[in-house]
N, C-alpha and C positions, 0 to 999 in steps of 0.2 A: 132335422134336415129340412128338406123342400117340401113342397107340398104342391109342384104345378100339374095343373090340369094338363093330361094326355090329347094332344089331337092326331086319330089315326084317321089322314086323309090318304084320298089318290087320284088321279087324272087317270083322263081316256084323252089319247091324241090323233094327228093328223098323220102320223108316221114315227119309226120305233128311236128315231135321230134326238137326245134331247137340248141337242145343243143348236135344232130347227126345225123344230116342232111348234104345233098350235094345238090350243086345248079344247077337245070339246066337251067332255064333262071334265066336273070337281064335285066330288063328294067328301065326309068327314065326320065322325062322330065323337064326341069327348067320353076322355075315360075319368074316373076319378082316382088317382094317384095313392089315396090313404085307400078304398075299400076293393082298389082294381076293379069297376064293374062302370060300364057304361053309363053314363047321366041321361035319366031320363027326358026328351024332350031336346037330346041337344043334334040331332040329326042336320045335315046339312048337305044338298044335293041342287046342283040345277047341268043342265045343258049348255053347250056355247057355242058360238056361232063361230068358224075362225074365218079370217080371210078369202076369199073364192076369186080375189083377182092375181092373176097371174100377173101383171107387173108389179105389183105391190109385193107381193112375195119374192118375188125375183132379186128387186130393190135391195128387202129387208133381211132376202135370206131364211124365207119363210118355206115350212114343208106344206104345198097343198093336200089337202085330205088324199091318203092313197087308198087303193082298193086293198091294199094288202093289210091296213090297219082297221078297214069295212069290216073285212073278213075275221079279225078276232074281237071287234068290238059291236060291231050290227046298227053302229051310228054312221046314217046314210046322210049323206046332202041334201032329200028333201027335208028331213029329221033337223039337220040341220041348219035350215036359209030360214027356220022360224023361230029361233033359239036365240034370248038374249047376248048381247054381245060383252063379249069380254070382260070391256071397262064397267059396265053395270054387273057382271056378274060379278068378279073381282071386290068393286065396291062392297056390295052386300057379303062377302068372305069375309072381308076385312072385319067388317062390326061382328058379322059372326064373331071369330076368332079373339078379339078384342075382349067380345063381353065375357070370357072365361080367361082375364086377366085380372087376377082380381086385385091385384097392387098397381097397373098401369106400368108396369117397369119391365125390361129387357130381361130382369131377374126373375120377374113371378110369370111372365109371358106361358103362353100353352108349350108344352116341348115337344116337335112333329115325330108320328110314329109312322113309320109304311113300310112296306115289303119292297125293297130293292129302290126307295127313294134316296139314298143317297148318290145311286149312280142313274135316277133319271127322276124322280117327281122333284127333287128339290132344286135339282139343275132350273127346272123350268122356271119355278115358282120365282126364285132368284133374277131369273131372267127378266119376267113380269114387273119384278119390282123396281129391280135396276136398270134393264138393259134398253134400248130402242129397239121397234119400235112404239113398245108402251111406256115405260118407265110409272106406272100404275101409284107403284110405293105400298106402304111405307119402308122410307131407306134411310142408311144414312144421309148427313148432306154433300157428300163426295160420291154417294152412291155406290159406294165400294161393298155394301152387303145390306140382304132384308133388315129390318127394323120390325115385322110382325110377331115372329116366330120368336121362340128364346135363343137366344143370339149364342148362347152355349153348348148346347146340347140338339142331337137331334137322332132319334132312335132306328137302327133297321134290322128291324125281325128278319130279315136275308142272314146277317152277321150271326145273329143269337143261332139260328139253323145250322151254318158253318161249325161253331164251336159244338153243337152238342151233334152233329151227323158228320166232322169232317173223316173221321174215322172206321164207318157203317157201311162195310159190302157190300148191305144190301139200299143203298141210297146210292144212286148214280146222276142224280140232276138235284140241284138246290132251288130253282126257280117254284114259282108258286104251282104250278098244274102236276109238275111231276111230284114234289115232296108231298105239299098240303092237301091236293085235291086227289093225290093219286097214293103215292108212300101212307099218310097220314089218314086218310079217311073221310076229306071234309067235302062238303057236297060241290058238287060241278055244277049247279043250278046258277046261270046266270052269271058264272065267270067272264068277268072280262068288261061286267058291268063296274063303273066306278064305287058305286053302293055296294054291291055283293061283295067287293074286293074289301072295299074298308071293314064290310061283318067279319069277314074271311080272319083279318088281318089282326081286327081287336080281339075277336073272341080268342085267336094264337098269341098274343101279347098278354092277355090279361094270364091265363090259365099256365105258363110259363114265368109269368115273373109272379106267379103266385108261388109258384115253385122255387124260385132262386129264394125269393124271401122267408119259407120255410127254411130250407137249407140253412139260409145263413143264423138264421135264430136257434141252428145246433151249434153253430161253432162259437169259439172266442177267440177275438182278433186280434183283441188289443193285446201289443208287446209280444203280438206272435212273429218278428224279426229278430228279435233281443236275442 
């Protein structure tokens, strides 16, 4: 089979909208796909400056930083007016992410893991690469989709939660605070930070699909239609 490196990233933003929103953290750590266990060394984390002019947002259809996003993530505007800007941070993700490609191809690319990034980190990321007013890249040349990420596949431990809690009385929220931090056990220390979320988010990925992979090494599949 495959062999790509896992990247479980996530953004902190300007507001909960991700279809106008700005980012001000990205964090990300690689997993290793054959041993499931974090790569040592492959951490990845900065700050971002987003926008603070209100006609420029207005323009572009940009969310300025809200108080209501202050308040579950503790990333202030002075925190923020000294925080590289986007296109420089962005830049340096890219080679990030790149250097755990180890074919250079759409095929071997890193495959993105996150908690609920289908219905908002990968929106954005898309947006960044594609859309105005960054168009950052890498895209295609129509710009119709990323070119970073594995162009196939893209993971969200939201879903895998769904399948094994849709049925659990005692589970009445899937979101990360009520299942993981609350349901599940896992510490509240710094939730909401971009870094703590991605620990949150690998350490539940690895220790579950270590699980589905036992499992399956009881069954036989093959000509299990016939």
């Amino acid at each position: 089979m495959i062999y790509n490196t896992y990247c479980v990233y996530d953004l902190e933003t300007t507001s909960p909208s991700p279809k106008t929103t700005q980012i001000v953290q990205i964090a990300a750590k690689m997993v290793n796909s054959r041993t499931l266990s974090i790569i040592p060394g492959s951490e990845f984390q900065s700050l971002v400056q987003p926008s603070f002019d209100p006609e420029f947002c207005k323009l572009h259809r940009l969310d300025l930083l809200q108080p209501g996003a202050i308040a579950v993530h503790g990333k202030t505007e002075a925190m923020l007016r000294t925080a590289p800007t986007l296109k420089a941070v962005w830049s340096n993700f890219c080679e990030y992410v790149k250097s755990y490609n180890y074919k250079g191809t759409n095929w071997t690319a890193p495959i993105r893991v996150g908690y609920n990034n289908k219905g908002f980190d990968d929106i954005i990321v898309e947006r960044v690469m594609c859309d105005s007013p960054w168009e950052y890249g890498p895209s295609s040349k129509d710009k119709s989709r990323q070119d970073l990420f594995n162009k196939y596949s893209s993971i969200d431990v939201y879903d895998i939660m769904l399948l094994m809690f849709e049925n659990d009385k005692s589970v009445n929220k899937l979101g990360a605070d009520a299942l993981v931090r609350g349901h599940m056990g896992y510490s509240k220390k710094n939730a909401h930070d971009a870094m703590a979320d991605v620990d949150m988010t690998a350490e539940l990925f690895c220790t579950v699909q270590r699980s589905i992979r036992a499992f399956a090494k009881t069954k036989n599949f093959k000509g299990m239609f016939n």
